[in-house]
C-alpha positions as CSV (number, residue, x, y, z in Angstrom):
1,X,11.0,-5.4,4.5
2,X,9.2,-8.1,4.1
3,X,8.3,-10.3,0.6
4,X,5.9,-8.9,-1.5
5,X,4.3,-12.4,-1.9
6,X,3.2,-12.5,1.7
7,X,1.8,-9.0,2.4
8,X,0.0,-7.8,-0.6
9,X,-3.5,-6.2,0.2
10,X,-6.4,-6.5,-2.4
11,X,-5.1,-3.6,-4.2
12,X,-1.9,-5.1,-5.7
13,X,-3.4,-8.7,-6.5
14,X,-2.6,-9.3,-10.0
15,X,-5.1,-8.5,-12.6
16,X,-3.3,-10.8,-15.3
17,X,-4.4,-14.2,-12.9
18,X,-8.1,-12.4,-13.7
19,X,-7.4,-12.3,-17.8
20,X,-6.0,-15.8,-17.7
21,X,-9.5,-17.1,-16.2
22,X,-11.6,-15.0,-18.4
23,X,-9.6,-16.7,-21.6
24,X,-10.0,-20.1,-20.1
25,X,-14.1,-19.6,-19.8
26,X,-14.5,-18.1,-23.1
27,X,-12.2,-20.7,-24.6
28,X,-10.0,-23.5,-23.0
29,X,-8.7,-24.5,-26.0
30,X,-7.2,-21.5,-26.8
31,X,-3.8,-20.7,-27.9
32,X,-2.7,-17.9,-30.2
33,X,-1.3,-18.9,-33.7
34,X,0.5,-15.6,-33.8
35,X,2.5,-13.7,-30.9
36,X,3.1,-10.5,-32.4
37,X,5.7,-8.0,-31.1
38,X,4.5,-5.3,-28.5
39,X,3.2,-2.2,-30.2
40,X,3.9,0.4,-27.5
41,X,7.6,-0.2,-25.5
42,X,7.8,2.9,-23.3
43,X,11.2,5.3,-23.5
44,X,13.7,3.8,-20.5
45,X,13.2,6.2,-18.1
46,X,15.9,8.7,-17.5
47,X,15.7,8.7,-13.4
48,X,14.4,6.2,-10.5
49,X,10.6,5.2,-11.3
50,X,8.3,4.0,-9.4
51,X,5.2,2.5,-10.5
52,X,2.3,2.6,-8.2
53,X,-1.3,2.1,-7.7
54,X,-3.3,5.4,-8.3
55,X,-3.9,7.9,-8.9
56,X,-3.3,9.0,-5.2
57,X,-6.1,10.4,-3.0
58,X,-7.8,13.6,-3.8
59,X,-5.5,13.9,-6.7
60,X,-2.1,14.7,-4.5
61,X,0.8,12.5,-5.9
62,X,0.7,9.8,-3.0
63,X,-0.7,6.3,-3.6
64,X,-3.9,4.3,-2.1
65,X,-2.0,1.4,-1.4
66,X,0.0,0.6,1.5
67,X,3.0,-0.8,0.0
68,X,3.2,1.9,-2.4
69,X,3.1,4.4,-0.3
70,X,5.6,2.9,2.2
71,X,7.7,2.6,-0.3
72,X,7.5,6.2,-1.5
73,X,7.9,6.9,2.0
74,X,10.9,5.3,2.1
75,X,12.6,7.0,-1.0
76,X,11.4,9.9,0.2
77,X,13.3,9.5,3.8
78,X,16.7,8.6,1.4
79,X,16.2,12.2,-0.3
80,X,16.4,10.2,-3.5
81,X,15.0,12.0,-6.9
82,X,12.1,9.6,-8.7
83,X,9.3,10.2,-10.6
84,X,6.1,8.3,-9.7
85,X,3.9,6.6,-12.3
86,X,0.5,5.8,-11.4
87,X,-1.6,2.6,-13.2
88,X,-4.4,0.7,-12.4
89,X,-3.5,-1.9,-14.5
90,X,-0.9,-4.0,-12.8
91,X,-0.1,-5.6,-16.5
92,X,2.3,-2.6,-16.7
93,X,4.3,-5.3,-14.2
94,X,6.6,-7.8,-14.5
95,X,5.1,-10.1,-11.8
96,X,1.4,-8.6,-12.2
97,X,2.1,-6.5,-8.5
98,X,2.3,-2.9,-7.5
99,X,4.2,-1.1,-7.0
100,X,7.9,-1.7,-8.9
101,X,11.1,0.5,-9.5
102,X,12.7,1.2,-13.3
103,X,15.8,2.2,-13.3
104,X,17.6,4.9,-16.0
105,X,20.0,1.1,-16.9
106,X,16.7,-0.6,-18.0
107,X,16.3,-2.9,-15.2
108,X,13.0,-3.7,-13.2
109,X,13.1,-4.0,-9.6
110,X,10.4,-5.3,-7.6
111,X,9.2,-5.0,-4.2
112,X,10.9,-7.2,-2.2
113,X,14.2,-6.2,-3.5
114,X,13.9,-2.4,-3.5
115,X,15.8,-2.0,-0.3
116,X,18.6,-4.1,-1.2
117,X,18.5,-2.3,-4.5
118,X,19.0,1.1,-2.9
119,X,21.6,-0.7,-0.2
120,X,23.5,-2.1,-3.3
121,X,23.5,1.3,-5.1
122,X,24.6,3.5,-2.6
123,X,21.2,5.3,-2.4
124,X,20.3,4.2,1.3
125,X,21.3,6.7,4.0
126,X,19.1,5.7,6.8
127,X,19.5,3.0,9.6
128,X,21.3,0.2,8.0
129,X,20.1,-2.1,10.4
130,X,17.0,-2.7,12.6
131,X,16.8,-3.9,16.2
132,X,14.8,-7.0,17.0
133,X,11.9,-4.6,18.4
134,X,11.8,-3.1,15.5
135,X,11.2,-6.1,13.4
136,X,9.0,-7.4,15.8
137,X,6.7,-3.8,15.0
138,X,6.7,-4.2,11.3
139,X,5.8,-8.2,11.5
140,X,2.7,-6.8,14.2
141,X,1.9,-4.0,11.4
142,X,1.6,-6.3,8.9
143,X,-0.1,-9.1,10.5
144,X,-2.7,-6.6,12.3
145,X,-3.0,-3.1,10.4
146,X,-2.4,-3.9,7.0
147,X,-5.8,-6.6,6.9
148,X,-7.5,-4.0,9.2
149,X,-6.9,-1.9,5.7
150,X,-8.1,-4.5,3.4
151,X,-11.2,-4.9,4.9
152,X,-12.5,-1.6,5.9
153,X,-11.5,-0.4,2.1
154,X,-12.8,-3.9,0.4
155,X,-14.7,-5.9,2.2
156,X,-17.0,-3.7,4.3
157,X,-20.2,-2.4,2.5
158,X,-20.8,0.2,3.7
159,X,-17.2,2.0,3.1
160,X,-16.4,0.5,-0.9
161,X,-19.1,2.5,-3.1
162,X,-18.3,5.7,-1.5
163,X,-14.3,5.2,-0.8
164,X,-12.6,2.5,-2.9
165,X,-14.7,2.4,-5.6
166,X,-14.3,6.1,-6.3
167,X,-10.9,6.5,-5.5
168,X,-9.0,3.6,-6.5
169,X,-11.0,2.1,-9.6
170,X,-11.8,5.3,-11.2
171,X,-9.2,5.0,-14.0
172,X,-11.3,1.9,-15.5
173,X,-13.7,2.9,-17.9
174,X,-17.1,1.7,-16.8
175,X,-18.8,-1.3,-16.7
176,X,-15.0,-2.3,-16.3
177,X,-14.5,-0.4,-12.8
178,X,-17.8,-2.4,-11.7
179,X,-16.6,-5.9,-12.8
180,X,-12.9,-5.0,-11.5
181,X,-14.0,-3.8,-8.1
182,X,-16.4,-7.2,-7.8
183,X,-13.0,-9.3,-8.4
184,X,-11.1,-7.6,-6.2
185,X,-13.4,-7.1,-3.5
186,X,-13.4,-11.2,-3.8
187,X,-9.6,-11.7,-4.1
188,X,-10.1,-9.7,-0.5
189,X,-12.4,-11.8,1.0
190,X,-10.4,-14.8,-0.3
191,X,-7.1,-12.7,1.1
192,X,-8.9,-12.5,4.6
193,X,-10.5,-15.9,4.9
194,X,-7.1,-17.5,4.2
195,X,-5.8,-15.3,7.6
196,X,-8.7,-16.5,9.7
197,X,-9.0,-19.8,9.0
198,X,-12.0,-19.3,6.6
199,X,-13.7,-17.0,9.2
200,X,-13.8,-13.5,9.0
201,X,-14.4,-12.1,12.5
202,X,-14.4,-8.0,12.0
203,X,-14.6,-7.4,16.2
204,X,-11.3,-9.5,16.5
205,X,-9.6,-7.9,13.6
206,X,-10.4,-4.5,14.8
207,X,-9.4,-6.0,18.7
208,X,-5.9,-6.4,17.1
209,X,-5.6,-3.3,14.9
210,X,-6.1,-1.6,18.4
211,X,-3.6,-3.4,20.0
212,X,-1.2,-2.6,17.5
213,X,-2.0,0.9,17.6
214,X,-1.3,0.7,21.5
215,X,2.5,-0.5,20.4
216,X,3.2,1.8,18.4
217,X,2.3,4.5,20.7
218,X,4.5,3.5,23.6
219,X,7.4,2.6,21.4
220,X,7.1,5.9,19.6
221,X,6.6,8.0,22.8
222,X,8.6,11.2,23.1
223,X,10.5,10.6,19.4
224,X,10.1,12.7,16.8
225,X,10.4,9.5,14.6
226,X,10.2,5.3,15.3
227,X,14.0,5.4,14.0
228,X,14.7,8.2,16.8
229,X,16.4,11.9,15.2
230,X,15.6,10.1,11.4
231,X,13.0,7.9,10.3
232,X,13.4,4.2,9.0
233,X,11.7,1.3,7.6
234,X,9.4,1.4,10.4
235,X,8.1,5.0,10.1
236,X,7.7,4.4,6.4
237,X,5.2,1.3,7.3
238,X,3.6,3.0,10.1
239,X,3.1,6.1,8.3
240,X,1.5,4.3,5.5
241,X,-0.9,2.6,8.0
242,X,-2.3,5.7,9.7
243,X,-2.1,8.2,6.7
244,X,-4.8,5.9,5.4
245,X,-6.9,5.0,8.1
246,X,-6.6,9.0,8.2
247,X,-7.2,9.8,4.8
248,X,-8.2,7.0,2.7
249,X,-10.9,6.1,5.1
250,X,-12.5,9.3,5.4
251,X,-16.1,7.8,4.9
252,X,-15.1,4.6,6.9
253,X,-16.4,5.4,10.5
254,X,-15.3,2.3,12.6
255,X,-11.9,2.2,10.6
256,X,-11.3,6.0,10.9
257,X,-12.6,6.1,14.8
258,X,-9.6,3.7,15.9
259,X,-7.3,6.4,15.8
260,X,-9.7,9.8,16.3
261,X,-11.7,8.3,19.3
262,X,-9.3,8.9,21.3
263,X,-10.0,10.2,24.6
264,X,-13.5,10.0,23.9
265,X,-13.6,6.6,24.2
266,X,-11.9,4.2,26.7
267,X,-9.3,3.6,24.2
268,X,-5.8,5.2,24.5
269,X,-5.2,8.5,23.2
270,X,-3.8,8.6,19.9
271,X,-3.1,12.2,19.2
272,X,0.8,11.2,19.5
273,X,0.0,9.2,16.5
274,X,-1.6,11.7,15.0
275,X,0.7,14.5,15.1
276,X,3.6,11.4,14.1
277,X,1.5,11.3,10.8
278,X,1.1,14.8,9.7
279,X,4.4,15.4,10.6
280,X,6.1,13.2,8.3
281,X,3.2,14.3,5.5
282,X,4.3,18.3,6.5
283,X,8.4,17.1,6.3
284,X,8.4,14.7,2.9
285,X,5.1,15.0,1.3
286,X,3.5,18.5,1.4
287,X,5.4,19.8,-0.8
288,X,4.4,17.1,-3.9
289,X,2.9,18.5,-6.5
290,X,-1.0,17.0,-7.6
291,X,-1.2,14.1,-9.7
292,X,-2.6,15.8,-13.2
């Protein structure tokens, strides 16, 4: 697990950065006279929370985001009883970033300390620790599939009206879901340009995606799971990868084809892949109830 500050996709850039410039152009002089108290503290939670982007796709009770979900993954794999909270408004954040963990003891934990959290708490039954191939796979997922993510859901035209828009931004009353998509959709061109040196080249991004689906596939081969007999950190980032590529890019053709081509195409057969995803959905998701 890596630090939240060096992985975050367009969908858990904080929105408070987007207040504080909105204050600062309709007045730069301003400072408030009066801090009053907050009006609304919510109840400490009575079990594990986790707070995450959403609501999840097609109302089931699993998030849009890649960190969330990986992270729900990850409790998930450590049988460990949470509720999930879903928000659009990363305000509800102490560092403006989805997603977070409240604890029943009142304290907040955020994403780059939610393993050692669990570790520290007794809470973490899988692998304790990872070999150096294994890191290497989570860096190459992160470099290479989490900003093929970013810009087939943000950046790409024709796949944000009829995919992101609807499904993440639909909590925001409109014209705020309009004005909110158009800042994050820059944040993610900002995000990208930063990778690529101020050039966003699609083909080569997509080049690397593929390649990083081709590791994957020979280091999984036979294995029921990346982690062997039981999953680990790497299943719960890989899974989060392909489940949406799978499902969050159902209207996305040339993000969705990198993994369903298969042997139509001359790329490698992903079916392995395939089947690797469902199955963890069928063994620690399926049975989720629907976000309501």
């Amino acid at each position: 697990m890596t630090s939240d500050t060096a992985t975050h996709t367009a969908d858990s850039l904080p929105l408070s950065s987007l207040a504080d410039k909105l204050r600062s152009i309709i007045s730069p002089s301003y400072r408030p006279w009066i801090v009053h108290p907050a009006s609304y503290i919510p109840d400490r939670p009575k079990v594990l929370t986790l707070w995450c982007l959403g609501p999840g796709l097609d109302n089931y009770a699993v998030s849009p985001s890649i960190e969330c979900l990986q992270i729900q993954a990850l409790l998930r794999f450590n049988a460990i009883d949470f509720d999930t909270k879903y928000t659009n408004n990363t305000h509800a954040s102490p560092n403006g970033k989805l997603p977070f963990l409240a604890t029943p003891s009142g304290h907040v934990v955020l994403l780059d300390k939610i393993v050692d959290y669990l570790k520290d708490n007794n809470l973490w039954t899988l692998t304790s620790t990872c070999s150096s191939d294994t890191l290497a796979l989570v860096s190459m997922v992160q470099a290479h599939l989490m900003p093929i993510l970013t810009l087939g859901l943000w950046v790409e035209r024709q796949n944000y009206p009829s995919t992101t828009q609807d499904r993440v931004l639909q909590t925001f009353p409109y014209p705020l879901s309009s004005f909110m998509g158009l800042m994050y959709r820059k944040l993610a061109y900002e995000q990208l340009e930063r990778r690529s040196n101020s050039i966003i080249d699609s083909e080569q991004m997509y080049a690397r995606a593929t390649k990083a689906l081709n590791c994957l596939l020979e280091y999984l081969g036979d294995s029921e799971y990346f982690g062997g007999q039981i999953p680990d950190e790497l299943d719960a980032i890989a899974f989060a990868c392909i489940h949406l590529i799978l499902n969050a890019a159902t209207n996305c053709s040339e993000l969705r084809s990198l993994l369903t081509l298969g042997k139509k195409s001359a790329r490698a057969d992903y079916s392995k892949l395939i089947d690797y995803s469902q199955r963890i959905w069928d063994t620690y998701f399926s049975n989720q109830p629907a976000h309501q």
